[in-house]
VEXMARPA-46992 format. One line per 3 residues: number of its first residue (from 0); their letters; for each residue x, y, z of C-alpha. Coordinates in Angstrom, 2 decimals. Layout:
% residues N
NUM) A) X/Y/Z ~ ... $
END
This chain:
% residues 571
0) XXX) 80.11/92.55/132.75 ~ 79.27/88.67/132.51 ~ 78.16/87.54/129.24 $
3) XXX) 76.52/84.66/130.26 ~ 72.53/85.26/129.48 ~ 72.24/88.43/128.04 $
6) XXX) 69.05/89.14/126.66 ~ 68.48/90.25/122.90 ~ 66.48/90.60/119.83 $
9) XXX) 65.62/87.93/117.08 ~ 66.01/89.93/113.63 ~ 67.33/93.31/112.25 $
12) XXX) 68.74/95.75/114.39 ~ 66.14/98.36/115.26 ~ 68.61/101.35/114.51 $
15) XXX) 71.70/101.88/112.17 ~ 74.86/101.84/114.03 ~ 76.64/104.98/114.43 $
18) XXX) 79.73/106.67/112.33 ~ 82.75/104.49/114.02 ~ 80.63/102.72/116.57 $
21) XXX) 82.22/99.36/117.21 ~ 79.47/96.50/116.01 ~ 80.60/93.11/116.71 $
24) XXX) 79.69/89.92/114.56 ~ 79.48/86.27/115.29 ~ 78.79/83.57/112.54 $
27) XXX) 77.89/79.84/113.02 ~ 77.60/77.91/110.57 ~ 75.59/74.22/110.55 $
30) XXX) 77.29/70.67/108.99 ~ 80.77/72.11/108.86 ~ 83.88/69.91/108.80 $
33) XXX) 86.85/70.42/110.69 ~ 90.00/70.83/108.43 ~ 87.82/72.26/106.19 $
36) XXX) 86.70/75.62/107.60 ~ 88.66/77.79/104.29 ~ 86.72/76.08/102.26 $
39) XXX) 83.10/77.85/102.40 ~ 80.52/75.01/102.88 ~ 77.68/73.94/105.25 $
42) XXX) 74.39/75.49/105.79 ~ 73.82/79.05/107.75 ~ 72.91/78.93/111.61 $
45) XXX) 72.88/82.52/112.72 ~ 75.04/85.57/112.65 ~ 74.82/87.25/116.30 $
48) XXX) 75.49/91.17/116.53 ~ 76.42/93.74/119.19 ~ 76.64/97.05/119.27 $
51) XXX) 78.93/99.11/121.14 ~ 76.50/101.61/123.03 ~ 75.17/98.40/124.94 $
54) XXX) 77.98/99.13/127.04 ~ 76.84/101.85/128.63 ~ 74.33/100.37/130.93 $
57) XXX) 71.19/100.65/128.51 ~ 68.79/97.84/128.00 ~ 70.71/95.33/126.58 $
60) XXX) 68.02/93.68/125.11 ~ 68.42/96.85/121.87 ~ 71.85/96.47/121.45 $
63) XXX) 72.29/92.71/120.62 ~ 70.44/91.01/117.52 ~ 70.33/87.78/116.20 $
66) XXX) 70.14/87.04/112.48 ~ 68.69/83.82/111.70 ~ 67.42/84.60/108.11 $
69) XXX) 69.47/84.79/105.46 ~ 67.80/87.36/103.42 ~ 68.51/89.52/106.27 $
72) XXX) 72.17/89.80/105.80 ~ 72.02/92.50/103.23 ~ 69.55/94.52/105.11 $
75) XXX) 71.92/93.99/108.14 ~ 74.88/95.01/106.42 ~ 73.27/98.05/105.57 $
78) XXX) 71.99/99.16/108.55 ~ 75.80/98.56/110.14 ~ 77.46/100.15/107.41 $
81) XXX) 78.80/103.32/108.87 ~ 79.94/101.12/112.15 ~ 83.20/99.72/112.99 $
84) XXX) 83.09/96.02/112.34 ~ 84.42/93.54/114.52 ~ 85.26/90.08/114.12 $
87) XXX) 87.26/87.27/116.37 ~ 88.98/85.58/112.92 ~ 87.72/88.20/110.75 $
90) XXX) 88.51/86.06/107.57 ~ 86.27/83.07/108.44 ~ 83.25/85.01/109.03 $
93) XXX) 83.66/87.28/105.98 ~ 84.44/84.25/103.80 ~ 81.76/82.08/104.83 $
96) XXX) 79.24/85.36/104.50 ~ 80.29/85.88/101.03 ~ 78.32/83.09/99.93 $
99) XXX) 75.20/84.80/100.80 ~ 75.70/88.25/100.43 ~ 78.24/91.07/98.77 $
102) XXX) 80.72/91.81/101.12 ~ 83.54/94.71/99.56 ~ 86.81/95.23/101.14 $
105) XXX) 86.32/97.52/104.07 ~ 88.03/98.14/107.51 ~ 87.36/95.71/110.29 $
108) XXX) 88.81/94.95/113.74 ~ 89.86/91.39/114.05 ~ 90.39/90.69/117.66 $
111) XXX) 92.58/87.74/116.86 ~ 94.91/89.51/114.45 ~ 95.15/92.49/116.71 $
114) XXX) 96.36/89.99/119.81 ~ 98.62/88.20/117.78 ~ 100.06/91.34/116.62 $
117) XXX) 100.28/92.99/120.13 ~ 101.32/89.83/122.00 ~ 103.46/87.63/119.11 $
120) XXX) 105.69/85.47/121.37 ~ 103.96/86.36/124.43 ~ 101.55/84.06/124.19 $
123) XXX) 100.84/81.26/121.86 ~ 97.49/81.00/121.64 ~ 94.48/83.44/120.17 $
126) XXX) 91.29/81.48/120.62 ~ 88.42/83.61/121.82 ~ 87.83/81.75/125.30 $
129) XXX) 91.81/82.72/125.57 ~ 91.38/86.41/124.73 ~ 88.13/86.65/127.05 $
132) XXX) 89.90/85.64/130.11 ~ 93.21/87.77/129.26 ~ 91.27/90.91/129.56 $
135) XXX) 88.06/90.88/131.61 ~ 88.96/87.71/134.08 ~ 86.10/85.87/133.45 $
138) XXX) 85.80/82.16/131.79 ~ 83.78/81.38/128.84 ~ 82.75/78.05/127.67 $
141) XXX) 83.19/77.04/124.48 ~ 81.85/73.03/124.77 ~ 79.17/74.65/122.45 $
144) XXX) 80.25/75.01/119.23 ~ 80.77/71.06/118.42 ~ 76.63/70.92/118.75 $
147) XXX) 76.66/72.89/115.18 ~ 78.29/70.31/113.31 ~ 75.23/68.03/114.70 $
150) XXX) 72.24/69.82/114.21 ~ 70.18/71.30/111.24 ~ 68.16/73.92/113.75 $
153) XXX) 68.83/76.10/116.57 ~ 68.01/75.98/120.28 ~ 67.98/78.73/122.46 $
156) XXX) 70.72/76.94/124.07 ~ 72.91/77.65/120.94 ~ 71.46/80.99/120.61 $
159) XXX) 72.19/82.23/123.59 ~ 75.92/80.80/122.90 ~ 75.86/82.58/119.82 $
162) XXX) 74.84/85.75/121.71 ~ 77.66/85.63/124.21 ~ 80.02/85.18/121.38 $
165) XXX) 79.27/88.63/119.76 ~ 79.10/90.35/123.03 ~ 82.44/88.69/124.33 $
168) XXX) 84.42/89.77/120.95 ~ 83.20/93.45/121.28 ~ 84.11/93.47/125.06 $
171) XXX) 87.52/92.24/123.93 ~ 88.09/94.81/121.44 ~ 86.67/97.25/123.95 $
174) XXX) 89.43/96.39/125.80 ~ 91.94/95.94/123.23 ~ 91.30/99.35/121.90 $
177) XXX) 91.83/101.24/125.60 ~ 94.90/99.28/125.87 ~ 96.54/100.33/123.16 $
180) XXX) 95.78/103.92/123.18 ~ 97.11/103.84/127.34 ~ 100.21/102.54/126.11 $
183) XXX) 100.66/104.38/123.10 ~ 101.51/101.66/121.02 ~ 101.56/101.89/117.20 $
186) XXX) 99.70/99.45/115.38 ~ 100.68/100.31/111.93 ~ 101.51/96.93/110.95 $
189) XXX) 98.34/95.70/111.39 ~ 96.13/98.96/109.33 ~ 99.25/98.44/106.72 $
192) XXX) 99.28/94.71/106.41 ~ 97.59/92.36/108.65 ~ 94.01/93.73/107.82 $
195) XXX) 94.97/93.77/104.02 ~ 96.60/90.67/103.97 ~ 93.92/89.11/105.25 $
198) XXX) 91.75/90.47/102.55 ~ 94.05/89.35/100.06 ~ 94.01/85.89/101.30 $
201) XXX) 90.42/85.69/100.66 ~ 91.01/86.63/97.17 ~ 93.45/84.44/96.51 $
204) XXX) 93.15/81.85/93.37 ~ 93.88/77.68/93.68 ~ 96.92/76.12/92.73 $
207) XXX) 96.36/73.59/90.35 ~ 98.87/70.05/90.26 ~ 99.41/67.95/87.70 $
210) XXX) 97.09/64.79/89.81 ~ 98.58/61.59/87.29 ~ 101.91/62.99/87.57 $
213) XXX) 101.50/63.35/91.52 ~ 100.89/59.96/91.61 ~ 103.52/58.05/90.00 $
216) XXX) 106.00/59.68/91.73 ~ 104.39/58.75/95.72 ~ 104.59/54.91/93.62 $
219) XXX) 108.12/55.74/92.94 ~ 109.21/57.34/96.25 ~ 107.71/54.74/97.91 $
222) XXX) 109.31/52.12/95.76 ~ 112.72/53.51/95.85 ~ 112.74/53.91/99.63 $
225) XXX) 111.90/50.36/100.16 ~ 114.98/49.40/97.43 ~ 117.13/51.44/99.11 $
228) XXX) 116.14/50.02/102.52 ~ 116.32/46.54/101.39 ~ 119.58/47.00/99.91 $
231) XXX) 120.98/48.40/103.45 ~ 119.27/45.60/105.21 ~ 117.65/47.26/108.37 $
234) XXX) 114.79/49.87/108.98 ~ 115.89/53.43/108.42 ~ 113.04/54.53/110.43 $
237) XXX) 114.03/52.55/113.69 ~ 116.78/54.94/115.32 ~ 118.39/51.84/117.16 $
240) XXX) 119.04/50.01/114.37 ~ 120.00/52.75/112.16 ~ 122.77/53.58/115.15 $
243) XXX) 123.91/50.19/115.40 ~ 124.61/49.89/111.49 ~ 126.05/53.50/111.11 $
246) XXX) 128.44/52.15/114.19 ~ 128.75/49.19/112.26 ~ 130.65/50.67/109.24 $
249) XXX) 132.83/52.74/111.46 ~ 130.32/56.01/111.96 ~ 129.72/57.13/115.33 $
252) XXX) 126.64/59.62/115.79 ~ 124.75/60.90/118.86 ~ 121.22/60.21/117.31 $
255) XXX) 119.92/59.55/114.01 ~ 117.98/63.59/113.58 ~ 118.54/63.77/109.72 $
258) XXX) 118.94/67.33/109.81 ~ 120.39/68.08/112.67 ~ 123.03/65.04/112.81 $
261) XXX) 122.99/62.99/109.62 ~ 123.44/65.58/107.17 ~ 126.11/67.73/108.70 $
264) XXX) 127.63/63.92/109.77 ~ 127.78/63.06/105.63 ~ 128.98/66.72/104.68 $
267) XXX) 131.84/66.63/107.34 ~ 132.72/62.90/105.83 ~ 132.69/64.25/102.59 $
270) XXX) 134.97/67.53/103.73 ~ 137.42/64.75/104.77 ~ 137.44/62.79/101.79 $
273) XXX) 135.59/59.65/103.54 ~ 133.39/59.22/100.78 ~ 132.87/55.31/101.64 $
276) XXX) 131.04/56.69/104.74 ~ 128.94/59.63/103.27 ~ 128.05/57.68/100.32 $
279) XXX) 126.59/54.81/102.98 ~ 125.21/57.55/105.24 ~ 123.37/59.33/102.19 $
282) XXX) 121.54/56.14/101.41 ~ 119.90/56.27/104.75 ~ 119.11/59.74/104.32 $
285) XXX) 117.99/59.05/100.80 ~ 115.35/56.14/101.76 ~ 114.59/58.02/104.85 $
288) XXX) 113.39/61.08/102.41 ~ 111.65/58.91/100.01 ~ 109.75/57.03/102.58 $
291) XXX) 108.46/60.31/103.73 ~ 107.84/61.99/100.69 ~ 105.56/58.82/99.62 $
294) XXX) 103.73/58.68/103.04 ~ 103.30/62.66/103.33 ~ 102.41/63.21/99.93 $
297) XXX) 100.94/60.27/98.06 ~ 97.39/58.89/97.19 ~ 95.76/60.00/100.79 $
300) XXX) 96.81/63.37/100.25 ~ 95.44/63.84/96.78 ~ 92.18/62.07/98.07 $
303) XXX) 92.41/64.52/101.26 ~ 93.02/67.78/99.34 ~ 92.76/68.03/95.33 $
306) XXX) 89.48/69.23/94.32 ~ 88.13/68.75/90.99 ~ 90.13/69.53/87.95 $
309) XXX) 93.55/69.32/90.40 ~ 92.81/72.38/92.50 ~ 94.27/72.73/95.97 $
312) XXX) 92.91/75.79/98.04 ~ 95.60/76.15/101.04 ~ 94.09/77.38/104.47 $
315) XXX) 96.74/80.72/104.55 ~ 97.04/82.26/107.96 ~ 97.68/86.03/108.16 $
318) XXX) 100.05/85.52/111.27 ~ 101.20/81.56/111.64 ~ 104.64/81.84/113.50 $
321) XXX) 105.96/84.34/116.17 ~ 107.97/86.73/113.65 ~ 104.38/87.26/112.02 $
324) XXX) 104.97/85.11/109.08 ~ 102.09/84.03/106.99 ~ 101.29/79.98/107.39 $
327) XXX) 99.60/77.60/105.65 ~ 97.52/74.43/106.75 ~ 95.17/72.01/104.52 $
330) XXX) 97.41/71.78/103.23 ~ 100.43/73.41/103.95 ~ 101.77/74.63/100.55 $
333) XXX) 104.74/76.08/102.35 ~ 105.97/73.25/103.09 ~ 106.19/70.93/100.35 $
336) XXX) 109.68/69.46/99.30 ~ 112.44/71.81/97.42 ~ 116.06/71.38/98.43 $
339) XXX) 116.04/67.78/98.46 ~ 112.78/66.56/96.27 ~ 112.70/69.80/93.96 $
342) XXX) 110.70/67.74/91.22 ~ 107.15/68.64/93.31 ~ 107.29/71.96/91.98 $
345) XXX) 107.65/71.15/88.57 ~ 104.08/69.35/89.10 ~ 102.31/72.52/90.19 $
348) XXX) 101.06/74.00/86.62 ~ 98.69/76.19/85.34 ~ 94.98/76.19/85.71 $
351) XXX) 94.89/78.29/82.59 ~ 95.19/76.86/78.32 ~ 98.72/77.77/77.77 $
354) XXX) 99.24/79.72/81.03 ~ 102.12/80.67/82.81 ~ 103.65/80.50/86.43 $
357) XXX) 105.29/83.38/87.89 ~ 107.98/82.86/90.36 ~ 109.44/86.03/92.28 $
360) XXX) 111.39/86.13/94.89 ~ 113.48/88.80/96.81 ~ 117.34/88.79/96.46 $
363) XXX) 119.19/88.62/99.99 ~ 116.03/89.31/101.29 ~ 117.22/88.98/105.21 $
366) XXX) 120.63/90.43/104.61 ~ 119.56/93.65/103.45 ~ 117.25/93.75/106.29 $
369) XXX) 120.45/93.00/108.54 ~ 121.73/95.75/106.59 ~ 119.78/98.05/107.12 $
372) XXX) 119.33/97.19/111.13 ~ 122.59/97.46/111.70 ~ 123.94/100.11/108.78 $
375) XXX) 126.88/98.00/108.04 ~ 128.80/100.10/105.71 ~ 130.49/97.33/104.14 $
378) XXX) 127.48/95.06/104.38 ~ 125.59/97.80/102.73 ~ 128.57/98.18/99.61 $
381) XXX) 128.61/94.63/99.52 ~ 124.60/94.88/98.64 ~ 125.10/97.51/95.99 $
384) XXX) 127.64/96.18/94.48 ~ 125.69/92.78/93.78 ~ 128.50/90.70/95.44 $
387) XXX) 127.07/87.24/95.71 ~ 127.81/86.97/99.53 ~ 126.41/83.57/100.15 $
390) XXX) 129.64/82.16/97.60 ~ 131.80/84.47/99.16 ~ 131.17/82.57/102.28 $
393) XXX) 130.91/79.10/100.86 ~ 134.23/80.13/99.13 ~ 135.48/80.90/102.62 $
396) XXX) 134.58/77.73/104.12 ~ 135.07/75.62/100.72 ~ 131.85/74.42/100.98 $
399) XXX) 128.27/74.79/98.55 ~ 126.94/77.90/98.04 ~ 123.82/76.44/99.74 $
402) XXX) 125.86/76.30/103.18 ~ 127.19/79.50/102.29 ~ 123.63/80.86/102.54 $
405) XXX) 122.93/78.73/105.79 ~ 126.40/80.22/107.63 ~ 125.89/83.82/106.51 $
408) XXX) 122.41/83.51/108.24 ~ 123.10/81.62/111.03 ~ 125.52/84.02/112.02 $
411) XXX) 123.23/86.83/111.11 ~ 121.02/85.52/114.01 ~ 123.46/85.27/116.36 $
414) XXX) 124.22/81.56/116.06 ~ 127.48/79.96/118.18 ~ 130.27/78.77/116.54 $
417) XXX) 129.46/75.27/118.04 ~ 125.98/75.44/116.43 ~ 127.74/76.50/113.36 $
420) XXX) 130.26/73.35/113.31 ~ 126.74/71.01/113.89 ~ 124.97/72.87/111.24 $
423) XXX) 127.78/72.55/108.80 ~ 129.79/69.59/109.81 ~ 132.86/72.02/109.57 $
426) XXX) 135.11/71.45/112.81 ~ 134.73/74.42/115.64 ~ 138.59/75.75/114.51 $
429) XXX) 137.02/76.12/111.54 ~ 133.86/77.90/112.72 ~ 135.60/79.83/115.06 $
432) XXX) 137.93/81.33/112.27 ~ 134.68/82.33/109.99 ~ 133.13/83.98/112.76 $
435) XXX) 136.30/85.97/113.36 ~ 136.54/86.80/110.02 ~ 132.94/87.76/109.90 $
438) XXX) 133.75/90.32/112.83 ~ 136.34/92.04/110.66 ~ 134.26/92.33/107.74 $
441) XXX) 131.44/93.38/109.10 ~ 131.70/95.41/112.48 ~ 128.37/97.09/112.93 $
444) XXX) 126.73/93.63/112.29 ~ 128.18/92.07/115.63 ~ 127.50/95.67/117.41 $
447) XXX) 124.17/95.56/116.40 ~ 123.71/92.04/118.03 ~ 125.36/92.88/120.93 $
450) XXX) 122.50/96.07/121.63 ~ 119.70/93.72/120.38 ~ 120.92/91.34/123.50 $
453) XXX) 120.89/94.35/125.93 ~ 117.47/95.68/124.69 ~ 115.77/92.26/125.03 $
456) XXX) 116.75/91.54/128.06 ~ 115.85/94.97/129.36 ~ 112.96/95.38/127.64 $
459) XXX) 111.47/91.38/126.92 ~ 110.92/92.28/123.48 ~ 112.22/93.30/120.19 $
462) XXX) 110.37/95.06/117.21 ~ 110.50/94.92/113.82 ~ 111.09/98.03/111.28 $
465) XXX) 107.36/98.39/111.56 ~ 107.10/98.56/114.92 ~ 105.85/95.06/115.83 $
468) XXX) 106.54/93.91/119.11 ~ 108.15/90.51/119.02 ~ 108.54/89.23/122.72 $
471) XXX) 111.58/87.70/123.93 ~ 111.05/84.61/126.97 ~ 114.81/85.11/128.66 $
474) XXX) 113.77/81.59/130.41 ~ 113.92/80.07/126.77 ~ 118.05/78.88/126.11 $
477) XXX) 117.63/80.75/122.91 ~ 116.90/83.80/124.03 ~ 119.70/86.05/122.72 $
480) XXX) 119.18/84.21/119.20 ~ 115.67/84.76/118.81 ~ 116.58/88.55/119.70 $
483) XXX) 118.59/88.76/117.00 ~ 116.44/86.62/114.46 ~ 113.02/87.97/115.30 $
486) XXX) 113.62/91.29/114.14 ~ 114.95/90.29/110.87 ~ 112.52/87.40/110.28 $
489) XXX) 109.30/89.80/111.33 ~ 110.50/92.69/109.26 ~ 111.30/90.11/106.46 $
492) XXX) 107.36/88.60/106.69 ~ 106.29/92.55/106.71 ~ 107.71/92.76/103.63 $
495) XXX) 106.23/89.65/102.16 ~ 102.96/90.24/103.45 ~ 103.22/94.14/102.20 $
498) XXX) 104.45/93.10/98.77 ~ 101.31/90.44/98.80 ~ 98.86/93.43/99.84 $
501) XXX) 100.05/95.61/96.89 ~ 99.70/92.88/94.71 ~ 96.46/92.55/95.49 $
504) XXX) 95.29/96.20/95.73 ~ 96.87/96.52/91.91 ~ 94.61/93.62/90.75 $
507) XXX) 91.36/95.49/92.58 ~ 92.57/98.90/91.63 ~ 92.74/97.07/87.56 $
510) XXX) 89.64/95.48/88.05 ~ 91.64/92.05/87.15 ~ 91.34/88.72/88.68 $
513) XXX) 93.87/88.33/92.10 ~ 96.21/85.38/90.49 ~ 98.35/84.44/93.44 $
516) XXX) 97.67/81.04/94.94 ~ 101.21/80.65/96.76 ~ 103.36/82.86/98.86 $
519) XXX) 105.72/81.29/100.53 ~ 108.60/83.05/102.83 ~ 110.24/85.64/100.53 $
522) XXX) 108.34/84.31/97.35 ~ 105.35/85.10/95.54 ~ 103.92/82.62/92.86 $
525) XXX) 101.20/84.08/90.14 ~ 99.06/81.39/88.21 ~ 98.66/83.87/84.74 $
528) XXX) 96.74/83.43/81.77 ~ 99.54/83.74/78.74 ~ 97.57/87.24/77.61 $
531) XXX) 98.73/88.83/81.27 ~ 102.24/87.52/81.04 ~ 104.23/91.09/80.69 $
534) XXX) 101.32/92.62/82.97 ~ 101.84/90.42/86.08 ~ 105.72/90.02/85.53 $
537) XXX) 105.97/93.81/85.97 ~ 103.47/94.38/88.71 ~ 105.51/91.28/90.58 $
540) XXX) 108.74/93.55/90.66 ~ 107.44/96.69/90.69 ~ 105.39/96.14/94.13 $
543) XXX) 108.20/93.96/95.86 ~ 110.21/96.58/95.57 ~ 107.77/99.27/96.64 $
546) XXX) 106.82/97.17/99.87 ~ 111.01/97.40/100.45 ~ 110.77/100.90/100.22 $
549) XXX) 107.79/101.23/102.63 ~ 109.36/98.30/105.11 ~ 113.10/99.34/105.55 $
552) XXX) 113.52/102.44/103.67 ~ 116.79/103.17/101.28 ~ 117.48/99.71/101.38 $
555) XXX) 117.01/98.44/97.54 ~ 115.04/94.89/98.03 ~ 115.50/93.58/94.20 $
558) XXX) 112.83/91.51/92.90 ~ 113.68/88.43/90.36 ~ 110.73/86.70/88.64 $
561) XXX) 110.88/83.73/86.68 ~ 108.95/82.56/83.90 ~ 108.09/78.99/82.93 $
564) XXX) 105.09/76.08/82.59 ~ 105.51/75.16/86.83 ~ 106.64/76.58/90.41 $
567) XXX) 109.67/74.87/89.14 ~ 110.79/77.64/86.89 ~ 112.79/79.05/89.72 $
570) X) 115.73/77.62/89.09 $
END
């Protein structure tokens, strides 16, 4: 059925939608900014609506509504209360309605979430002009929805685009819904924790930063990187001259990647006691990383995204990556420096008078899901016992325990022992030999690899402990890695994303504020008022390791939390 002009009826829906009838809804908003769209603001257009029975060849004209009032929206809600809602990016409608109206935590169908979780890897994109033409053929235009940002009223133009909006997302989880019950798929992962996690989002509290402190230190980076630059007398940013001095002072590289060349380049240096040539190879990396840090994270980014009173409101994304992890744009507050600027943290602080910051994270989060894929026996001992395998490695290797960690999972994806000499700057003897000695410790680890490579490639995807389907592209060169990794990387976001949910479902249950403004990877940070300090230190162990017990069962995922005035009380 064609979307384009389909008739319908300005105000409240004549009837109440029916016990699990899908309704779909369609917000626009006027005067909104781009980058901004988290942040609720702008003035309300219209909020379309379709209901389900249009679809059986009635007059269409009774089964699709348009809302231009706001003190409708409550009357509207009501009358589509026992229906099953449906949204295409469930958690920008909901938040931007929640300005005008109550909207409790309910079940909805989010036609984005639901593709992503079907089709992660499969496809990389999840608009709703993308979704429309997956599953009924046709082409939608969606030129449209600039004009809101323009205009104060509506045209029939825009309603009619509003219109076809609602009635596209219901066709789409229509189809979604048939497709899924003719393939028998389970979609537990997204009742369990996609839908709730992108409740919990909503909830979710600001993280505050210490603005004066923020600022100094872009005035330092930036200073320091120019001394440093100006001391090695060329520009670290211009990859020919950076070459031509590194080949100057005797150091031959095949580009000037920091990760991917430089650093394993100064650690194999080091390894060989040339520590003229790291030490001149770590300044470049050093004014490289302060030059960065000062143009990534200086005044324009404070003007760009600290609100009054230091607040930063990340835009978190349910599913941001291909294993399902959660993302974060707006900025992204998963991304900001640790390993080799770890002073950030220490300027993210409480919002509260005397408050705390919780920082919990999961111990060998990845390698007891490895564990528990492949039922290692002596991986699993090694667990239990509380043998710190990331030294045991290092110790293996002689090198940090922070390659340690990098080897044991690099090899727990399936990674070569050439891409474990580049990684490390070890030589390939030297890589080869670990990997051997990986085999004979732990068996059922390279067995399980070896299936997950024969499944993938019979099957084009891989699943996590869930059941998500991850799908594998056997045109990509990393094929039989991401086979490997996916599994381990989804199930370890399920986890994350569970532990988040019950987080938040303990705070609702409590009737207590949702103090979370971070998660990022296998870490949860809690922004707590001194008088909640016990409360949320338990309730931050106690439901990572339920969510373990729920996402790979027997295996005991141990939470640590950490106490102190910023994020950087993890130590």
């Amino acid at each position: 059925m064609s979307t384009e002009n389909v008739s319908y009826v300005k105000g409240l829906p004549l009837r109440d939608a029916y016990e699990g009838e899908l309704v779909a809804l369609d917000l626009e908003m006027f005067s909104q900014s781009e980058g901004r769209l988290h942040r609720p603001h702008g003035t309300f257009a219209c909020l379309s609506v379709s209901f389900e029975r249009g679809l059986d060849g009635t007059d269409l004209a009774q089964h699709n509504y348009l809302i231009e009032e706001v003190h409708d929206l409550r009357e509207l809600l009501h009358r589509i209360r026992l229906g099953k809602w449906v949204f295409h990016n469930a958690g920008y409608d909901i938040r931007q309605l929640r300005r005008f109206v109550d909207i409790p935590q309910r079940s909805v169908w989010d036609t984005m979430l639901i593709e992503a979780g079907l089709f992660s890897g499969w496809y990389d994109s999840y608009g709703l002009a993308d979704l429309y033409r997956r599953w009924t053929g046709n082409v939608i235009s969606k030129e449209l929805q600039s004009e809101f940002g323009k205009v104060s009223t509506l045209s029939d133009q825009l309603r009619a685009y509003a219109i076809r909006d609602s009635r596209s997302t219901l066709e789409i989880a229509v189809a979604q819904n048939a497709y899924i019950s003719s393939q028998g798929f389970s979609i537990k992962h997204y009742s369990l924790i996609d839908e709730p996690c992108m409740w919990a989002i909503m909830d979710m509290s600001p993280a505050r930063i210490d603005v004066d402190g923020w600022l100094k230190l872009a005035e330092f980076h930036e200073a320091e990187g120019l001394r440093i630059q100006e001391e090695l007398g060329f520009n670290v940013y211009s990859h020919t001259q950076t070459k031509a001095a590194l080949k100057s002072a005797g150091i031959i590289v095949r580009s000037t990647n920091r990760k991917d060349v430089l650093g394993p380049t100064t650690r194999k240096l080091r390894a060989e006691g040339k520590n003229t040539g790291a030490d001149y190879l770590q300044k470049v990396i050093d004014a490289r990383v302060f030059r960065k840090a000062a143009s990534t994270y200086g005044k324009e980014w404070v003007d760009q995204h600290v609100e009054e009173g230091g607040l930063v409101y990340g835009d978190f994304w349910t599913i941001g990556a291909r294993s399902s992890r959660m993302a974060c744009s707006n900025p992204n507050l998963q991304n900001i420096p640790t390993r080799e600027l770890p002073i950030f943290r220490k300027l993210f602080i409480s919002r509260f008078d005397k408050g705390v910051i919780h920082v919990a994270d999961c111990w060998q989060q990845e390698v007891c899901i490895l564990a528990w894929f492949s039922e290692d026996k002596n991986l699993v001992a090694a667990l239990r016992e509380r043998r710190d395998l990331h030294q045991e490695t290092a110790d293996d290797f002689r090198l940090s325990r922070r390659d340690g960690k990098d080897i044991n999972l690099g090899l727990g994806y399936g990674m070569s022992a050439q891409g474990l000499a580049k990684r490390t700057g070890i030589s390939l003897n030297e890589a080869e030999a670990g990997i051997t000695l990986r085999k004979q410790r732990y068996p059922d680890v390279m067995a399980w690899g070896d299936r997950q490579r024969k499944n993938a490639f019979a099957q084009d995807f891989v699943e996590t402990s869930t059941g998500r389907r991850l799908w594998i592209n056997r045109y990509d060169r990393q094929w039989e890695r991401h086979a490997i990794n996916l599994p381990i990387q989804g199930t370890a976001a399920d986890h994350t994303k569970l532990w988040f949910v019950l987080c938040h479902q303990f705070s609702r249950s409590e009737r207590i504020p949702f103090r979370i403004p971070l998660v990022v990877h296998d870490e949860l940070v809690a922004d707590v008022p001194l008088g909640e300090n016990e409360q949320w230190k338990g309730l931050l162990a106690s439901t990572g390791a339920l969510s373990g017990k729920e996402v790979v069962p027997g295996m005991d995922m141990s939470i640590g939390v950490q106490v102190g005035e910023s994020w950087g009380a993890k130590t």
